[in-house]
C-alpha positions as CSV (number, residue, x, y, z in Angstrom):
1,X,-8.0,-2.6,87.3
2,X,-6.1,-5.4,85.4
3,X,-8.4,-4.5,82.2
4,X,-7.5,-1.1,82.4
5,X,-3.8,-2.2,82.5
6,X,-4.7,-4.6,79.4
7,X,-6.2,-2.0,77.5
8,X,-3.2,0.2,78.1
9,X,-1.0,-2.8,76.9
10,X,-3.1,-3.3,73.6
11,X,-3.4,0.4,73.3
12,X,0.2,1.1,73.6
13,X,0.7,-2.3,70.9
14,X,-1.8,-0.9,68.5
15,X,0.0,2.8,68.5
16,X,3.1,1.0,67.4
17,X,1.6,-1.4,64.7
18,X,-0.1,1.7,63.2
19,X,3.7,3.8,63.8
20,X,5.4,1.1,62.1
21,X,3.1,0.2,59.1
22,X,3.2,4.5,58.8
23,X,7.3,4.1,58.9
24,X,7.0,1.6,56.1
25,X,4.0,3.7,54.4
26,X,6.5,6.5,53.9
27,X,9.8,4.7,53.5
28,X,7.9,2.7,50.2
29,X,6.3,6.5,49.1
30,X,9.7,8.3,49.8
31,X,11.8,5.5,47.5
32,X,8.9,6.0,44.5
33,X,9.3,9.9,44.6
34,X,13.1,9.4,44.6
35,X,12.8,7.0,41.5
36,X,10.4,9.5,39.5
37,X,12.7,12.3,40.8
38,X,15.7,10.3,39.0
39,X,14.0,8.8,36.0
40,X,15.7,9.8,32.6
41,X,12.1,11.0,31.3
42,X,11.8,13.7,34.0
43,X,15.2,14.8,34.0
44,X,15.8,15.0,30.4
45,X,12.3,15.0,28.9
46,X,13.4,16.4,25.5
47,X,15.7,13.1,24.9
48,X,12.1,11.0,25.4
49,X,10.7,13.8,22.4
50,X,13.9,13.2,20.6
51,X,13.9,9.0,20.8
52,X,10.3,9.8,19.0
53,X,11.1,11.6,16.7
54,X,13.8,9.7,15.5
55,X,11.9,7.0,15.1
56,X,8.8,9.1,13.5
57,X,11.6,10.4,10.9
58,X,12.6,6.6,10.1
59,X,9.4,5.7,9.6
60,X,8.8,8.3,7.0
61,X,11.9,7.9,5.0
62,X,11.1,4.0,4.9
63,X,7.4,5.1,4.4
64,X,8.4,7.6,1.8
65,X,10.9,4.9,0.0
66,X,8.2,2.0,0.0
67,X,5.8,4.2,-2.0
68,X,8.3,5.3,-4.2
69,X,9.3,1.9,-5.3
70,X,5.8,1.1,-5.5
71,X,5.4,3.6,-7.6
72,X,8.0,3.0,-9.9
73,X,6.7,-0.7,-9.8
74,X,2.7,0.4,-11.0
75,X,4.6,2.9,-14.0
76,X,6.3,0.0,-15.4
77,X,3.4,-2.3,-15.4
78,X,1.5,0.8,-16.6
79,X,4.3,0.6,-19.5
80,X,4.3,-2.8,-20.2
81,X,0.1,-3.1,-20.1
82,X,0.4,-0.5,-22.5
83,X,3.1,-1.9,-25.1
84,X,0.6,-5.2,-25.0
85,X,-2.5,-2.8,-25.7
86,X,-0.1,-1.1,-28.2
87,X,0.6,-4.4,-30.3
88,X,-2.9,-5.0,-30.4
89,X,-3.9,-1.9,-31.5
90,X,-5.5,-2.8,-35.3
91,X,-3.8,0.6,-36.1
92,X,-0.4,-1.5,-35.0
93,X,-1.4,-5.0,-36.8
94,X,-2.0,-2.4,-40.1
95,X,1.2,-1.0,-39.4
96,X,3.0,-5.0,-39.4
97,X,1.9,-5.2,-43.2
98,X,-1.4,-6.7,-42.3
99,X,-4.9,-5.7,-43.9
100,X,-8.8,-5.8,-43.4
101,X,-10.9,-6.4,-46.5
102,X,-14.2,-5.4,-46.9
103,X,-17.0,-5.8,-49.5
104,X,-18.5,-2.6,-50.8
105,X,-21.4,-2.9,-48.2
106,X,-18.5,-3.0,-45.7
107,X,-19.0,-6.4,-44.5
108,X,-15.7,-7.9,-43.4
109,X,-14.4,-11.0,-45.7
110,X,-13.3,-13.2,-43.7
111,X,-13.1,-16.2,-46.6
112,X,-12.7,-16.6,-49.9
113,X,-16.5,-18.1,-49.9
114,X,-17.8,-14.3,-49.0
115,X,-16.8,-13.3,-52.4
116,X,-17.4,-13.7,-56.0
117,X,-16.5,-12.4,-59.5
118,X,-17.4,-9.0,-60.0
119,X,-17.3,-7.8,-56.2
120,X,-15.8,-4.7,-55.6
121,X,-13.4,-5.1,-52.8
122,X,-11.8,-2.4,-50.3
123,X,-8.6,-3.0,-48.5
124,X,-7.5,-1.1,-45.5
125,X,-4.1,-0.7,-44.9
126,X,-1.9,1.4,-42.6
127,X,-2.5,4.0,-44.5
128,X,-5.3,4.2,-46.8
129,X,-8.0,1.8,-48.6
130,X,-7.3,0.6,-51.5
131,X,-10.5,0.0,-54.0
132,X,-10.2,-3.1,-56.2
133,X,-12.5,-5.9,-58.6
134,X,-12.1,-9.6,-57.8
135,X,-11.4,-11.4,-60.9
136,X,-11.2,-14.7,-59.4
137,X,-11.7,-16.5,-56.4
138,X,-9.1,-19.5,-55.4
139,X,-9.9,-22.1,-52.5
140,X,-6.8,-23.4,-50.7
Protein backbone atom coordinates (compact mmCIF):
# COMPACT_ATOMS: atom_id res chain seq x y z
CA UNK A 1 0.00 0.00 0.00
CA UNK A 2 2.79 2.50 0.58
CA UNK A 3 3.45 2.43 -3.42
CA UNK A 4 -0.03 3.18 -4.01
CA UNK A 5 0.32 6.14 -1.55
CA UNK A 6 3.65 7.08 -3.55
CA UNK A 7 2.07 7.00 -6.74
CA UNK A 8 -0.74 9.12 -5.54
CA UNK A 9 1.99 11.61 -4.15
CA UNK A 10 3.89 11.64 -7.67
CA UNK A 11 0.61 11.62 -9.37
CA UNK A 12 -0.85 14.51 -7.46
CA UNK A 13 3.11 16.36 -8.08
CA UNK A 14 3.00 15.70 -11.75
CA UNK A 15 -0.77 17.19 -12.14
CA UNK A 16 0.66 20.44 -10.68
CA UNK A 17 3.92 20.57 -12.74
CA UNK A 18 1.78 20.11 -15.85
CA UNK A 19 -1.03 22.99 -14.15
CA UNK A 20 1.73 25.23 -13.62
CA UNK A 21 3.83 25.01 -16.76
CA UNK A 22 -0.09 25.34 -18.50
CA UNK A 23 -0.53 28.70 -16.09
CA UNK A 24 2.74 29.94 -17.51
CA UNK A 25 1.89 28.42 -21.19
CA UNK A 26 -1.04 30.87 -21.22
CA UNK A 27 0.08 33.79 -19.18
CA UNK A 28 3.31 34.05 -22.01
CA UNK A 29 0.44 33.42 -25.04
CA UNK A 30 -2.07 35.87 -23.36
CA UNK A 31 0.82 38.81 -23.00
CA UNK A 32 1.85 38.12 -27.06
CA UNK A 33 -1.96 38.40 -28.14
CA UNK A 34 -2.18 41.59 -25.95
CA UNK A 35 1.09 43.00 -27.63
CA UNK A 36 -0.19 42.18 -31.34
CA UNK A 37 -3.62 43.47 -30.13
CA UNK A 38 -1.75 46.85 -29.21
CA UNK A 39 0.85 47.10 -31.88
CA UNK A 40 0.59 50.50 -33.97
CA UNK A 41 0.58 48.18 -37.29
CA UNK A 42 -2.70 46.54 -36.37
CA UNK A 43 -4.38 49.33 -34.95
CA UNK A 44 -3.63 51.86 -37.49
CA UNK A 45 -2.48 49.84 -40.45
CA UNK A 46 -2.96 52.67 -43.05
CA UNK A 47 -0.10 54.82 -41.10
CA UNK A 48 2.39 51.58 -41.83
CA UNK A 49 0.95 52.10 -45.85
CA UNK A 50 1.44 55.79 -45.32
CA UNK A 51 5.28 55.58 -43.70
CA UNK A 52 5.74 53.68 -47.32
CA UNK A 53 4.60 55.59 -49.31
CA UNK A 54 6.28 58.46 -48.11
CA UNK A 55 9.28 57.03 -48.46
CA UNK A 56 8.33 55.50 -52.09
CA UNK A 57 7.47 59.27 -53.08
CA UNK A 58 11.03 60.53 -51.82
CA UNK A 59 12.61 58.07 -53.52
CA UNK A 60 11.10 59.10 -56.77
CA UNK A 61 11.49 62.73 -56.57
CA UNK A 62 15.32 62.06 -55.67
CA UNK A 63 15.17 59.35 -58.38
CA UNK A 64 13.41 61.69 -60.79
CA UNK A 65 16.02 64.75 -59.86
CA UNK A 66 19.24 62.35 -60.26
CA UNK A 67 18.26 61.56 -63.87
CA UNK A 68 17.44 64.84 -64.61
CA UNK A 69 20.75 66.29 -63.69
CA UNK A 70 22.20 63.49 -65.40
CA UNK A 71 20.56 64.38 -68.12
CA UNK A 72 21.36 67.82 -68.38
CA UNK A 73 25.01 66.60 -67.62
CA UNK A 74 25.11 64.02 -71.01
CA UNK A 75 23.34 67.30 -73.23
CA UNK A 76 26.13 69.41 -72.44
CA UNK A 77 28.85 67.02 -73.13
CA UNK A 78 26.68 66.12 -76.12
CA UNK A 79 27.21 70.11 -76.80
CA UNK A 80 30.56 70.48 -76.18
CA UNK A 81 31.65 66.93 -78.21
CA UNK A 82 29.82 68.55 -80.80
CA UNK A 83 31.49 72.16 -80.90
CA UNK A 84 34.99 70.02 -80.94
CA UNK A 85 33.57 67.93 -83.96
CA UNK A 86 32.22 71.26 -85.28
CA UNK A 87 35.87 72.98 -85.34
CA UNK A 88 37.07 70.17 -87.04
CA UNK A 89 34.75 70.05 -89.51
CA UNK A 90 36.96 70.76 -92.97
CA UNK A 91 33.73 72.67 -93.89
CA UNK A 92 34.72 74.88 -90.49
CA UNK A 93 38.73 74.97 -91.17
CA UNK A 94 37.46 76.36 -94.92
CA UNK A 95 35.34 78.70 -93.25
CA UNK A 96 38.75 80.12 -90.83
CA UNK A 97 40.26 81.30 -94.24
CA UNK A 98 42.01 78.01 -94.83
CA UNK A 99 42.24 76.01 -98.25
CA UNK A 100 42.93 72.53 -99.93
CA UNK A 101 44.81 72.55 -103.16
CA UNK A 102 44.62 70.04 -105.55
CA UNK A 103 46.29 69.19 -108.89
CA UNK A 104 44.02 68.70 -111.86
CA UNK A 105 44.00 64.86 -111.30
CA UNK A 106 42.80 65.87 -107.79
CA UNK A 107 45.76 64.72 -105.94
CA UNK A 108 46.18 66.84 -102.76
CA UNK A 109 49.46 69.13 -102.78
CA UNK A 110 50.73 68.87 -99.85
CA UNK A 111 54.36 70.60 -100.87
CA UNK A 112 55.64 72.80 -103.10
CA UNK A 113 57.80 69.59 -104.61
CA UNK A 114 54.24 68.12 -105.94
CA UNK A 115 54.12 70.83 -108.45
CA UNK A 116 55.76 72.41 -111.33
CA UNK A 117 55.45 75.11 -114.03
CA UNK A 118 52.55 74.72 -116.09
CA UNK A 119 50.27 72.62 -113.52
CA UNK A 120 46.85 73.59 -113.35
CA UNK A 121 45.94 74.01 -109.82
CA UNK A 122 42.40 73.95 -107.96
CA UNK A 123 41.77 75.65 -104.74
CA UNK A 124 38.93 74.83 -102.47
CA UNK A 125 37.69 77.40 -100.40
CA UNK A 126 34.68 77.89 -98.20
CA UNK A 127 32.88 78.55 -100.91
CA UNK A 128 33.95 77.49 -104.19
CA UNK A 129 37.20 76.29 -106.16
CA UNK A 130 39.11 78.45 -107.64
CA UNK A 131 41.03 77.21 -111.02
CA UNK A 132 44.52 78.63 -111.47
CA UNK A 133 48.28 78.01 -113.47
CA UNK A 134 51.46 77.81 -111.42
CA UNK A 135 53.95 80.17 -112.76
CA UNK A 136 56.51 79.40 -110.33
CA UNK A 137 57.39 77.29 -107.61
CA UNK A 138 59.45 78.80 -104.41
CA UNK A 139 61.07 76.45 -101.62
CA UNK A 140 61.17 77.99 -98.20
Amino acid sequence: MADVEGYKQHVAYLEQRARSLLSALLTQQQRRLDNLVNSWALRDPERLFADQSQRLDTASRRLREALELHLQQDEHKLALAAARLDSLSPLAVLGRGYSVSQKSDYTLVSSVDDLRWGDELLTTVADGVITSVVQQVERR
